[in-house]
C-alpha positions as CSV (number, residue, x, y, z in Angstrom):
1,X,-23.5,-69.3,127.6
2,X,-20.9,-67.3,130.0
3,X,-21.5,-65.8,133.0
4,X,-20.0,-62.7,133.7
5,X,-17.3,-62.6,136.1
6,X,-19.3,-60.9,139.3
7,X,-21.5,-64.0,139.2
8,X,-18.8,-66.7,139.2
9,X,-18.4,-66.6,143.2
10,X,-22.2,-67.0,144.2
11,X,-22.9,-69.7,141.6
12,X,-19.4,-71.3,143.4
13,X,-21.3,-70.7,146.7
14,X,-24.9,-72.1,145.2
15,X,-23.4,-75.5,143.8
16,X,-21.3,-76.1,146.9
17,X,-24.9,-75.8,149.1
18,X,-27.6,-76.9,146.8
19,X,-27.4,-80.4,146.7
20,X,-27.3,-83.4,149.8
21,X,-23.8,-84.6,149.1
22,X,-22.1,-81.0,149.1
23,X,-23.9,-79.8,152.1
24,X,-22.9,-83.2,154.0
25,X,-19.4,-82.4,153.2
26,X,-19.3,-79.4,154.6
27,X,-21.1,-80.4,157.6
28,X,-18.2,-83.1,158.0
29,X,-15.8,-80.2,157.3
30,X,-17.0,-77.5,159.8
31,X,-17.5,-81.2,162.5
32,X,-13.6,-81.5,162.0
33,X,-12.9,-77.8,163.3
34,X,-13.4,-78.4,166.6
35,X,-11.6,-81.7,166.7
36,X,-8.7,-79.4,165.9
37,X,-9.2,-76.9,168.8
38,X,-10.0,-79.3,171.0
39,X,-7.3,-82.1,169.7
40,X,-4.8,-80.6,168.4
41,X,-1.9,-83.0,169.3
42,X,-4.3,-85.8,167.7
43,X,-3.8,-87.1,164.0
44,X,-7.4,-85.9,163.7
45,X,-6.1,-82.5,164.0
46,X,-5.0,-83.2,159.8
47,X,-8.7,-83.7,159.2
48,X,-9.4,-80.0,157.8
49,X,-6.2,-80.1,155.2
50,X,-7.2,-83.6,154.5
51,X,-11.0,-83.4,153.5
52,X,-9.9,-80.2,151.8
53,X,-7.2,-81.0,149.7
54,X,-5.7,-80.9,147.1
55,X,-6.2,-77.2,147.3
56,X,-5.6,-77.1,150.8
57,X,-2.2,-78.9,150.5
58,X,-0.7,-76.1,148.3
59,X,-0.6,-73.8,150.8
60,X,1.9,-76.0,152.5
61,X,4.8,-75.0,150.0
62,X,4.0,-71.2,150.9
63,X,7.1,-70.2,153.6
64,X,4.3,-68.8,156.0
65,X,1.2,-70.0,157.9
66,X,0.1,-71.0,161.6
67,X,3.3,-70.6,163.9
68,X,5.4,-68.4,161.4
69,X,8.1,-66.4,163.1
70,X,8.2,-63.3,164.1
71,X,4.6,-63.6,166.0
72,X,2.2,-60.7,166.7
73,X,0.4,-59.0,163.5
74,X,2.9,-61.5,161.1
75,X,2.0,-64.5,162.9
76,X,-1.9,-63.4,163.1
77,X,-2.1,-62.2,159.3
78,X,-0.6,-65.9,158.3
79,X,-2.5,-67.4,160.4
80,X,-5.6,-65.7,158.9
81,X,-4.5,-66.4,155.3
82,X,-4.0,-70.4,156.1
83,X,-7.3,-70.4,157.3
84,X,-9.3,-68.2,155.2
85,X,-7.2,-70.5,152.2
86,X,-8.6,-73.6,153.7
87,X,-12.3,-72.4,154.1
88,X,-12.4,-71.5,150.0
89,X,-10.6,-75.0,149.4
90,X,-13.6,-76.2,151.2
91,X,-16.0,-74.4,148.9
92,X,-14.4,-75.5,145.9
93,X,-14.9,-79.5,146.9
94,X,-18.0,-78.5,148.0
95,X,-19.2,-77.1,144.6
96,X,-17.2,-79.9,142.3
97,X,-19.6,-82.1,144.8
98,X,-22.7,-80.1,143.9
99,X,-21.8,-80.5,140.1
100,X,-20.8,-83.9,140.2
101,X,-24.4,-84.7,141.2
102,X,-26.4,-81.5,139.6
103,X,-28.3,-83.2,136.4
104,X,-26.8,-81.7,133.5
105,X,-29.3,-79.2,131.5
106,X,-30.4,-80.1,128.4
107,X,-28.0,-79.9,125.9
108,X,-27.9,-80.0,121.9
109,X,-27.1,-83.7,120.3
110,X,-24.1,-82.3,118.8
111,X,-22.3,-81.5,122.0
112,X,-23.2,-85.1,123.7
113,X,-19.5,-87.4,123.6
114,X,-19.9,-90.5,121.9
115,X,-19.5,-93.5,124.5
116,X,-20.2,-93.9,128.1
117,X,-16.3,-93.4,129.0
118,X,-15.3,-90.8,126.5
119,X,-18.2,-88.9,128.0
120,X,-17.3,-89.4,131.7
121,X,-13.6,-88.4,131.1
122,X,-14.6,-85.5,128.9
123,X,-14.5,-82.6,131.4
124,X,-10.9,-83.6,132.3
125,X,-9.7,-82.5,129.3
126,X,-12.1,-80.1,127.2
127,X,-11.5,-76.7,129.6
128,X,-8.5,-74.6,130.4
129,X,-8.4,-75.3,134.1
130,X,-8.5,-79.0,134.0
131,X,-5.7,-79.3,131.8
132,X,-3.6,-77.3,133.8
133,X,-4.0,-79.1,137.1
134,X,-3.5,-82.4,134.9
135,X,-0.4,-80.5,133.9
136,X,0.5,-79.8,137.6
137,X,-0.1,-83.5,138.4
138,X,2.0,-84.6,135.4
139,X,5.0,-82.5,135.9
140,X,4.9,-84.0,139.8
141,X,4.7,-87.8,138.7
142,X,7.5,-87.0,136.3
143,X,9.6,-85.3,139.4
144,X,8.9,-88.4,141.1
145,X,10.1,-90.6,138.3
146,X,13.2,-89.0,137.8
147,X,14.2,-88.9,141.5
148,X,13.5,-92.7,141.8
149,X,14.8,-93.9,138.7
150,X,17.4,-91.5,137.9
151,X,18.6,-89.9,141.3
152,X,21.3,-91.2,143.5
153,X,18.8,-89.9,146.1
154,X,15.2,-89.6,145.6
155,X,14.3,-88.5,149.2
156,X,10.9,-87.7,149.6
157,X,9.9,-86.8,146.0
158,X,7.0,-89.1,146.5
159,X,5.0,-86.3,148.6
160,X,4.7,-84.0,145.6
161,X,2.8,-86.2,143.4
162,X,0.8,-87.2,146.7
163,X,0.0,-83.5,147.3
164,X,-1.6,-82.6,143.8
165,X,-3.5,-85.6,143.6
166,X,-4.7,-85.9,146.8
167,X,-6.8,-87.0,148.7
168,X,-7.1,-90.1,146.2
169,X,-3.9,-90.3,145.6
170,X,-3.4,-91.3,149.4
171,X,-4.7,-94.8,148.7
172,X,-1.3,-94.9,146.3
173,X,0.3,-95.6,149.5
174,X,-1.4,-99.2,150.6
175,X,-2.0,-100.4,147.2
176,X,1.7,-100.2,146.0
177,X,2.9,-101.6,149.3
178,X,2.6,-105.0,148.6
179,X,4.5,-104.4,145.6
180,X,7.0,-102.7,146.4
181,X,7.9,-106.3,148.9
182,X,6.9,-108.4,145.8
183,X,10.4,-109.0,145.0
184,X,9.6,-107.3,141.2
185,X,12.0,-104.6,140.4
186,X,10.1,-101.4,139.9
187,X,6.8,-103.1,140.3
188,X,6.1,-100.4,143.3
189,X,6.8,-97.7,141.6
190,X,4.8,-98.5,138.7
191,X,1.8,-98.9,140.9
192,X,2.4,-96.1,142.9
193,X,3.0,-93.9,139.4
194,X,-0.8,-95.7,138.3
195,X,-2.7,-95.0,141.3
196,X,-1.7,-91.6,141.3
197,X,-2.1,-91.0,137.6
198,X,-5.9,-92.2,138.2
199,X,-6.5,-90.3,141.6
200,X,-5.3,-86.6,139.3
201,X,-7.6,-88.2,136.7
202,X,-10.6,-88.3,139.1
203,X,-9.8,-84.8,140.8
204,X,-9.5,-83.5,137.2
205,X,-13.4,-84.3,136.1
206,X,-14.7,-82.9,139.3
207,X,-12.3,-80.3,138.2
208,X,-14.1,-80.0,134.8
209,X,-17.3,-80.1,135.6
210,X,-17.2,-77.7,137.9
211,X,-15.8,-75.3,135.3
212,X,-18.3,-76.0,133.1
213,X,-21.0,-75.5,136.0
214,X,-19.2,-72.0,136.7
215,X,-19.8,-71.2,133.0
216,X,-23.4,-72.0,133.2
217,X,-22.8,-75.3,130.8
218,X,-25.1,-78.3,131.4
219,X,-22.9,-80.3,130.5
């Protein structure tokens, strides 16, 4: 059954407040605020984009946000824009929280995925908006790839894939340390590449089933 498009935002709003996991996350969230204010020379002050990303990170590509030239109204309207951006990135996690852990309604047999995996992987891949952010992820492990295997200079294409996978993908970093200093050509990168593939994979259920939550689908 759809929804209608007026309703979309409240029930975004409902499943990022109506369960105990959602509603501890954003109480971590709004904690981190002041740690910002009050630290904001600290690594702590990354907390915010951090617990909020991936969608959070995006905004970091725009060319304008806290400190942009020019100061005054530009500088205020950026400013309000990053932060307004980072409060609905909030939401978001929130609600993919909330459905993550709403029960699913009762739903015909014939809908129901044969096998426990094929079920739990489902919503990555059986709705519009999850295939495009695996899209998104793709494309960025494939930049990746082709700066470190094919560029005389890969620089930092690393961050990209980092970015749209986050904040999973972050433990990509640790794990493929100790084999990057293995001594096994490419071994590194090939760990880097699978840690990353499975942190967009993860994003992309929550991803899913909060689509079909927004749709009203109990799955």
């Amino acid at each position: 059954m759809q929804t209608s498009p007026r309703l979309r935002l409240p029930r975004l709003v409902v499943l990022g407040t109506d369960s105990r996991l959602a509603r501890g996350y954003l109480a971590v969230f709004a904690l981190s605020i002041p740690v910002v204010l009050l630290f904001p020379e600290s690594p702590f002050a990354m907390a915010p984009i951090l617990l909020t990303a991936p969608l959070s990170l995006f905004a970091m590509v725009l060319p304008f946000g806290p400190g942009t030239e020019g100061g005054g109204a530009a500088e205020a309207l950026a400013t309000g824009f990053w932060g307004g951006w980072v409060l609905l990135s909030a939401l978001v996690n929130a609600a993919a929280l909330g459905a993550l852990t709403r029960r699913p309604d009762a739903a015909p047999a014939v809908r129901r995925h044969p096998g426990k995996l094929r079920a739990l992987l489902a919503p990555a891949f059986d709705n519009w908006l999850a295939r495009a952010y695996c899209a998104v992820v793709a494309v960025a492990l494939g930049f990746f790839l082709y700066a470190v295997l094919l560029s005389p200079d890969p620089g930092f294409a690393g961050i990209w894939p980092l970015i749209t996978a986050a904040p999973f993908s972050f433990l990509a970093v640790p794990l493929s340390l100790p084999a990057e200093h293995s001594g096994i050509p490419g071994l590194g990168t090939l760990v880097f590449t699978v840690a990353v593939g499975l942190a967009g994979l993860v994003d992309a259920v929550l991803i899913g089933r909060l689509a079909h939550r927004l749709r009203g689908e109990g799955r």
